[in-house]
N, C-alpha and C positions, 0 to 999 in steps of 0.2 A: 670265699665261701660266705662270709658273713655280708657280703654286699647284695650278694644272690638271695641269701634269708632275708635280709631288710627288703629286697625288690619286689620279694614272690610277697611277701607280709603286707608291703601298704599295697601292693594289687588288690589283695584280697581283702585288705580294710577300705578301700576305693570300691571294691563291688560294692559292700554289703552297705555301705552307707549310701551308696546312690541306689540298691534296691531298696532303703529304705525311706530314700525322699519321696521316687517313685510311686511307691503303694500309698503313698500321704498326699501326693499332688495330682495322682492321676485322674481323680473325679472333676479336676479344677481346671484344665487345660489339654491340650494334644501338644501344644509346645513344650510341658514340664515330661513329659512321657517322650517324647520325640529326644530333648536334651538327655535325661538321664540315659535314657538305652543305646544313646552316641558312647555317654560314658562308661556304663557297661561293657560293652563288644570291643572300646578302645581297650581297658584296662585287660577284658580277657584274653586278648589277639598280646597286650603285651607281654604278658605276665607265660604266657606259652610261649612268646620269638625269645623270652628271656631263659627258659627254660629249652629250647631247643637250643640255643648259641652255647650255654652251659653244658650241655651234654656230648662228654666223647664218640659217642657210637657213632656219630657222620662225620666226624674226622677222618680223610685217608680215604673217601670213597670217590666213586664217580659221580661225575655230573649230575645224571639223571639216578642214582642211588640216592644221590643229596636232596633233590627236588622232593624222591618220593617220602622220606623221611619229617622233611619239613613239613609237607603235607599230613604225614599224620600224627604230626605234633598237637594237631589243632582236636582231635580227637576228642569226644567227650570222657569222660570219667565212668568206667565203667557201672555200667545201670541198668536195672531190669526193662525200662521203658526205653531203652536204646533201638532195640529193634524195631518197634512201632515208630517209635520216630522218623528212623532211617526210611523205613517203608513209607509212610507219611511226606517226608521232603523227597523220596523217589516220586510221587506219584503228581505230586505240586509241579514236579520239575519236568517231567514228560506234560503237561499239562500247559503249560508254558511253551514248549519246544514245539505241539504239534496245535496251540492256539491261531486262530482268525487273526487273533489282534494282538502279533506277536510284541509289539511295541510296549501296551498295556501291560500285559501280562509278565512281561519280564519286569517291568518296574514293578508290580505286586507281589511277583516271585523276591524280590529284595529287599522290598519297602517294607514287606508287612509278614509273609511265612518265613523266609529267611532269618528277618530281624526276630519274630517270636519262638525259634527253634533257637536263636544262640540266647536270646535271655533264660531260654529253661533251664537251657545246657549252661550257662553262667551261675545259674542259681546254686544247682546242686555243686557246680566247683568250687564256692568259695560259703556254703552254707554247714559245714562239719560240725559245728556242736548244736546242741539243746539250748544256749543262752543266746545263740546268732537268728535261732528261729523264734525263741518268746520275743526277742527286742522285736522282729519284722511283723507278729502276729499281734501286739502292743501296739506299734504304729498303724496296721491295718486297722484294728478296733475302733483308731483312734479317728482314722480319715470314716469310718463307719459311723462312727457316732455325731461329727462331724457332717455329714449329709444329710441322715437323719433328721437334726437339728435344724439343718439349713430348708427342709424340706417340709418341716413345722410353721418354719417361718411364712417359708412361700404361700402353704394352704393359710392361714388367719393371717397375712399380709397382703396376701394377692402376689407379693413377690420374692422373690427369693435374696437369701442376706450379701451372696459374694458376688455373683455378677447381675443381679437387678432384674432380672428375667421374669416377667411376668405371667403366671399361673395361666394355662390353654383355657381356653372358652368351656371345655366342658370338664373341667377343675382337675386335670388329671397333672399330679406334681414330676418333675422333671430334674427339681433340684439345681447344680450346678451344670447338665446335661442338655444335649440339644434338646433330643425329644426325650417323652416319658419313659418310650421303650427300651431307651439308654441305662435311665435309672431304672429301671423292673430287671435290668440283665445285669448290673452292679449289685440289686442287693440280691439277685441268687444266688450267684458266684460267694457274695460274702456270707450270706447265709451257710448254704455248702462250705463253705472255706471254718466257718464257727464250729457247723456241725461237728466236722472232722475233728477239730480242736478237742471240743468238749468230748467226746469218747475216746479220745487219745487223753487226755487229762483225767476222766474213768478209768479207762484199762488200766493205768498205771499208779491209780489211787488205791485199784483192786488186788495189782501185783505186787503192792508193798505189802500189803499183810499178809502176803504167802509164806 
């Protein structure tokens, strides 16, 4: 029992430290996003095959009882956004199956709605307190401020500080990003992402003097 606690424990300290390399490296590369979210989906697929080998209930069954069991080991954690989800990767998935360019589309079904349905669903599995979510929103601030910066550079540089990228002809900043409209959809996600923060950091500024 205490081998199974230490397993499911560094899983879960294995997530939340590569989701937070992740949100720090991801303006910086596709390779650091590409590596972390390998690490990610490895550690969640373990940390469940660890959890289903652990558990008696498919001990003693049949074959295809055992398959079906294993199968919904993987299961997300129950959540209100579960069902949009689910409908979400049904519709990707028929989408796929009745595509022109089934070749394509099944690599994109894997590569990329796949891969960002189990990071969500990773997320909320191994994100349980209030101090695992300031450290992740600490480092987002941090790769925010961080481009920011870098994109001060770029405008009165002409270039940018990390990778050298020289400012487009008609001065629109891009930052560490191919084009601009990379960086314009980075900071509204972070933007939104702040928002959220900061009246969640109200609300419950509000609720302690109740």
């Amino acid at each position: 029992i205490m081998t199974l606690s230490k397993t499911i424990l560094w899983c879960d300290r294995i997530l939340r430290a590569s989701y937070y390399a992740l949100i720090l490296t991801l303006p910086i590369g596709t390779a650091f996003v590409e590596a972390f979210s390998g690490i990610i989906i490895t550690a969640y697929f373990t940390k469940r095959c660890v959890l289903f080998a652990a558990d008696p209930a498919w001990r003693g069954q049949s074959f295809f009882r055992i398959i079906l069991l294993f199968f919904l080991a993987f299961r997300p954690r129950p959540h209100p956004t579960n069902l949009a989800l689910g409908i979400f990767l049904l519709c990707n998935f028929l989408s796929a199956v009745f595509s022109q360019i089934p070749s394509e589309s099944w690599v994109a079904f894997v590569a990329k709605v796949f891969q960002a349905v189990m990071l969500y669903v990773a997320f909320y599995e191994c994100f349980r307190e209030r101090q695992h979510l300031e450290v992740f929103t600490l480092c987002f601030l941090t790769a925010i401020i961080l481009m920011v910066v870098n994109s001060a550079v770029e405008f009165f540089a002409g270039r940018d500080l990390l990778h050298q990228h020289q400012i487009s002809s008609d001065r629109r900043l891009a930052s560490t990003f191919k084009h601009p409209n990379d960086f314009g959809t980075y900071l509204l996600v972070s933007v939104m992402w702040l928002l959220g923060v900061v009246m969640a950091w109200l609300e419950a500024g509000n609720l302690s003097h109740l």
